[in-house]
N, C-alpha and C positions, 0 to 999 in steps of 0.2 A: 549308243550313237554310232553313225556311221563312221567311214576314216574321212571324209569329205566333212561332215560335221564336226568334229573333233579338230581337224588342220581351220578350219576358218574361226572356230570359236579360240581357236591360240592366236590364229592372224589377227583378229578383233582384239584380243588383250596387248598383243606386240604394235598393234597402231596407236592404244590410248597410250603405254608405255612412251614411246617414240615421239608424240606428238606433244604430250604433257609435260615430258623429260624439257621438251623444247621449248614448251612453254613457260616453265618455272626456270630455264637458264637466265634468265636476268638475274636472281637473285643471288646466285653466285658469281658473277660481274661486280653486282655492286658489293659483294664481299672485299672482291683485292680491288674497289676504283681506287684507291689511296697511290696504284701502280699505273704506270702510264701505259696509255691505251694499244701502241703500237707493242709495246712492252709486254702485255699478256699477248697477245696476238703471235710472239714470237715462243712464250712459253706454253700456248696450245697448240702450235704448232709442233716444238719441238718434242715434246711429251705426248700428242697423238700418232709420231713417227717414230718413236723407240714401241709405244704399247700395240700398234697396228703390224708392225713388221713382227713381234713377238707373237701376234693371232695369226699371222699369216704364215709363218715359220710351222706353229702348233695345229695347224687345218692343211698343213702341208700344199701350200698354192703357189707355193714360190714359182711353178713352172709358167704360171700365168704372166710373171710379170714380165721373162726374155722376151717372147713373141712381142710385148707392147716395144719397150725399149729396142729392140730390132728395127721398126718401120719409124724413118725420119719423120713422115708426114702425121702418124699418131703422133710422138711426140711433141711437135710442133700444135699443135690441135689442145691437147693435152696441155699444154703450157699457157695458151691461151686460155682457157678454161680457168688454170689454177689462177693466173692473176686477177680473173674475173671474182674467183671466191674468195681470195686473200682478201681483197678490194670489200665486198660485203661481208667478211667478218671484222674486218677492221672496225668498217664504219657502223655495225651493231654493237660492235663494244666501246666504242665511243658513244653513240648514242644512249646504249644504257647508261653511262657512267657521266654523263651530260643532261642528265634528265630530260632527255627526246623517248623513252618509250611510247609514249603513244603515236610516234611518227614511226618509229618500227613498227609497233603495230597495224598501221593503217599501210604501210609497205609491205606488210605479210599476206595482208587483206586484199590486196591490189594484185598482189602474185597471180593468182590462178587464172583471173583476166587476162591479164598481160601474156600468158602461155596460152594461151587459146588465139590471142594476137597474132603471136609471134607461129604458132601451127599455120593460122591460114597466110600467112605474110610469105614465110621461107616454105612452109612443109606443103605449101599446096593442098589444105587439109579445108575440107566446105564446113563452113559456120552454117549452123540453123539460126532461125531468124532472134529466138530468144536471144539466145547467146549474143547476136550484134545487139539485139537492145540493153543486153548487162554491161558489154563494153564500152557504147556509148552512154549509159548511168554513170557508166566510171568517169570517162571524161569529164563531164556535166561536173562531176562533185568536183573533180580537183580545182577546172577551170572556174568555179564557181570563189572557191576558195583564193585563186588569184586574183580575179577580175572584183568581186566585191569585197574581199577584204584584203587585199594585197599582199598577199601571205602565199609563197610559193612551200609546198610541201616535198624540198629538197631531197631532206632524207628518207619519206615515205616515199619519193619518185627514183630515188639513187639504190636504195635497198630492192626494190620490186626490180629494175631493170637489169640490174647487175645480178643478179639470182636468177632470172629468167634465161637472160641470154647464158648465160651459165649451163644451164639444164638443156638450151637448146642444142647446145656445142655439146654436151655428154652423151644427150640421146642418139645421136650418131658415132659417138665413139665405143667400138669394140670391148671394152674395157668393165668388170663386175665393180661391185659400187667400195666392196670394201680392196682390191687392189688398186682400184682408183683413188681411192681415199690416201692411202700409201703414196702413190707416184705423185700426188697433188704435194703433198707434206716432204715429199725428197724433193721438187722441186724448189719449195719455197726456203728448204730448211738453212741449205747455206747463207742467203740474206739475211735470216733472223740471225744464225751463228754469229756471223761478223757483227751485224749489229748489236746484239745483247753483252759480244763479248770485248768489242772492238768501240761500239759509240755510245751505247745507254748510260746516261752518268745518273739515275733518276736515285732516292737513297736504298731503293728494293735493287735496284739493279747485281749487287754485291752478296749474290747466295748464302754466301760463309757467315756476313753481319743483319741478315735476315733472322727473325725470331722464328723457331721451327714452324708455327703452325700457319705461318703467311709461304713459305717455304711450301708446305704441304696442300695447302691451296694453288702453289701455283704447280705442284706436277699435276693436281688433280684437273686442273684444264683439258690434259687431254684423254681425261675420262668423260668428261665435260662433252668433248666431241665426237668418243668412238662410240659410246653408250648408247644414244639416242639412234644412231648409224645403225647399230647390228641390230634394233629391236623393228626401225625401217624396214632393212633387208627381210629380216623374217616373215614382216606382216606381208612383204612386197609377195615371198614365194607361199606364199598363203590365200591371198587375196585378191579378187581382180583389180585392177588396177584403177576404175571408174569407182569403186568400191573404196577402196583406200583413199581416195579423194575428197570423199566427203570428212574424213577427220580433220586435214589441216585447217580447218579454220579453229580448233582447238588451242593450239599455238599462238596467236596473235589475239584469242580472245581471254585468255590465259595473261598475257603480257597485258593485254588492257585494263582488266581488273588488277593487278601488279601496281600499274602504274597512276590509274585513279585510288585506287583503296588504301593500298601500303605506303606506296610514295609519295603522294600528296601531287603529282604532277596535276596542273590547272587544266580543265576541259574546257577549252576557249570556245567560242561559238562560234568562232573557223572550223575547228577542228571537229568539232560537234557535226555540223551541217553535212562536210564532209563524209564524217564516219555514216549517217545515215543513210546517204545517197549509195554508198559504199555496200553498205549491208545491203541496203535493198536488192542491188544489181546482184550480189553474192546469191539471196534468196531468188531472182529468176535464173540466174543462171546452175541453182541446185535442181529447183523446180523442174528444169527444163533435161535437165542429167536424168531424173527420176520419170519422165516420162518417155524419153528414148530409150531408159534399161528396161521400161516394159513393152514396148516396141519392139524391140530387137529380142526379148524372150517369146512374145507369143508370133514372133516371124520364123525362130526355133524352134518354136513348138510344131507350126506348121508345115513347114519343113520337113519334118522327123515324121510327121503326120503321114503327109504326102511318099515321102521317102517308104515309108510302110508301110504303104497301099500299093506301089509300084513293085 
């Protein structure tokens, strides 16, 4: 096999890795939900900030981070950003632990729409015509779900928008995903400090009166978080990126089966209707991905054609 063959068939294993990692993260949620939700939130935090700066130390990158820390306006950018992700990992570990998975689910489902929105909105980026008719499919489901069964789908609309604009704030900032991941977790870390050690009275709260293996679950949090990260990164330097797109719906169909099968969570016919109209829009808007990446290869081809006749 070639070396282009070789790097994309590891990229394709580091996406299902990354995607599935993510996808079966509930289940270790609902391990420590017995601990309050903001409460793991501060110990994935603080334990994907000691094991992050130990890889970042060990891959020798530390020089990446002065240049960030130097320019007030990244910082400031950067901080906006983290509160936007604190914000949606909070509210997915609440949700798991609240048996709302299938409204994260259908938030995860909603994601990729919503970034194609938010491209042509901010990024000045032209939507083809599928694509507006997947987004408006999206709307249709949700509006559907509020107007006939009165049923606003909160946390599926709070989890997709707060991730979105997340990613729309990063993809302009300067910054690699795994020292970003670092400066995100040093910003938030002091607020979890004070609070897990200053205000949490919860009975886990107290490390030392913790039985070891609830203990060992909560450093494992931020394996929890950096795990799925590096196996991202990899597929990312592997892969094109239209390419990689097509796995995330593995993650949220992952958590759905989770949450009907394992968890018993009820598939209401709000949320049913929804998820359908959901799907479909996802299915043209893949449709519609798969027939521009052949467009744009035999416009290469031509190209290179032409190029070689000149």
């Amino acid at each position: 096999m070639s070396d282009d063959a070789v790097r994309a068939r590891q990229g394709v294993f580091f996406a299902l890795a990354a995607y599935t990692f993510w996808g079966v993260a509930p289940v270790y949620f609902k391990l420590v939900k017995q601990v309050p939700a903001f409460e793991i939130l501060a110990h994935r935090i603080i334990w994907a900030f000691l094991m992050v700066f130990v890889l970042i130390v060990a891959m020798k990158r530390l020089d990446r981070i002065r240049p960030i820390l130097k320019s007030r306006k990244l910082v400031i950018r950067l901080t906006l950003a983290t509160c936007l992700l604190g914000g949606n990992w909070f509210l997915f570990i609440w949700a798991v632990n609240s048996n709302h998975m299938l409204d994260a689910s259908l938030g995860y489902y909603i994601n990729p729409l919503l970034n194609v929105a938010i491209g042509m909105i901010f990024f000045s980026e032209r939507m083809r015509r599928l694509q507006l008719v997947a987004i408006g499919l999206a709307v249709v489901g949700v509006a559907i779900q509020v107007i006939t069964f009165g049923s606003v789908p909160w946390v599926a609309l709070a989890l997709a928008s707060s991730f979105a604009t997340y990613g729309a704030i990063r993809k302009r900032l300067p910054v690699d995903s795994i020292s970003g991941l670092w400066l995100e977790t040093a910003i938030l870390l002091p607020v979890m400090l004070i609070y897990l050690f200053g205000f949490a009275s919860s009975a886990s709260s107290d490390l030392t009166t913790n039985p070891w293996t609830l203990n060992l679950l909560l450093v494992a949090a931020g394996l929890v978080t950096t795990i799925p990260l590096l196996c991202f990164t990899a597929a990312a330097q592997r892969l094109r990126y239209a390419t990689l797109g097509f796995f995330q719906y593995i993650a949220p169909t992952l958590m759905f089966a989770l949450a009907v099968a394992i968890y018993g969570e009820p598939l209401e016919e709000s949320k049913l209707v929804t998820f359908v109209i959901i799907w479909s829009a996802l299915a043209l808007y893949s449709f519609d991905s798969i027939i521009q990446r052949q467009r744009d290869r035999k416009a290469k081809k031509l190209a290179s054609a032409e190029a070689g006749i000149h």
